[in-house]
C-alpha positions in Angstrom: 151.5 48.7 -123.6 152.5 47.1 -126.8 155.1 43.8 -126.7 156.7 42.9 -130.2 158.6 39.4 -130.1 161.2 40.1 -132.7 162.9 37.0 -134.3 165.3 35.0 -132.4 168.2 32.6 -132.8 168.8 28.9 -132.1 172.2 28.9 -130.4 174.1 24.9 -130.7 177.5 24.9 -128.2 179.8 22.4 -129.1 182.5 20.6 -127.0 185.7 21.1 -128.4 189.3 19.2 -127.5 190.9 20.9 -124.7 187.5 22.1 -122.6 187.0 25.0 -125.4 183.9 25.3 -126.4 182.5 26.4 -130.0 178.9 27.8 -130.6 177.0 28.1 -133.9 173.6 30.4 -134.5 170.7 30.2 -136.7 169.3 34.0 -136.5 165.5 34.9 -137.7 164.2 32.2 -135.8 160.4 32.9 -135.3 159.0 33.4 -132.0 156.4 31.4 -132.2 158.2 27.8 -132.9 157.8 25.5 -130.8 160.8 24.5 -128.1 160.5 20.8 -129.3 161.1 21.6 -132.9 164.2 23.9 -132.4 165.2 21.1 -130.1 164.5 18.3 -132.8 166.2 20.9 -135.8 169.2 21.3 -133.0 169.3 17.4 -132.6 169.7 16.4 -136.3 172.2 20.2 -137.0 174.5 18.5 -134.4 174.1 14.8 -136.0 175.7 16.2 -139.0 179.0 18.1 -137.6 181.4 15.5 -135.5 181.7 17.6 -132.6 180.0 16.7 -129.2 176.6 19.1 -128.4 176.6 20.2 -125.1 173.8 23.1 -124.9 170.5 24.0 -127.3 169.6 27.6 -126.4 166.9 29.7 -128.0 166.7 33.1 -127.5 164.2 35.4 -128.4 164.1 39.7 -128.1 160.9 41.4 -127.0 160.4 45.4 -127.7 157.8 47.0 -124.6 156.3 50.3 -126.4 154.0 52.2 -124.4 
């Protein structure tokens, strides 16, 4: 069986006024970074918009080919 990591995103949730919430991606985001880097790159993203961070998510996609 064959597994192919295809590129993810780095998802940033914001609070918003009124307990809305906003999100933001960053798509082809390689599988192999590491957590603490998208963390750090998530960190100093959200240091530069005013709204309040609440959640750092990365997601990746793997494809099982038999």
């Amino acid at each position: 069986m064959t597994v192919v990591e295809n590129p993810g995103s780095l998802g940033m949730i914001f609070a918003m006024p009124g307990d809305k919430t906003r999100s933001e991606s960053i798509m082809n985001i390689r599988p192999t970074a590491a957590d603490q880097d998208l963390y750090d790159i998530g960190l100093a993203i959200a240091n530069l918009i005013d709204d309040a961070l609440s959640d750092i998510r990365h997601t990746i996609t793997k494809v099982y080919a038999a």
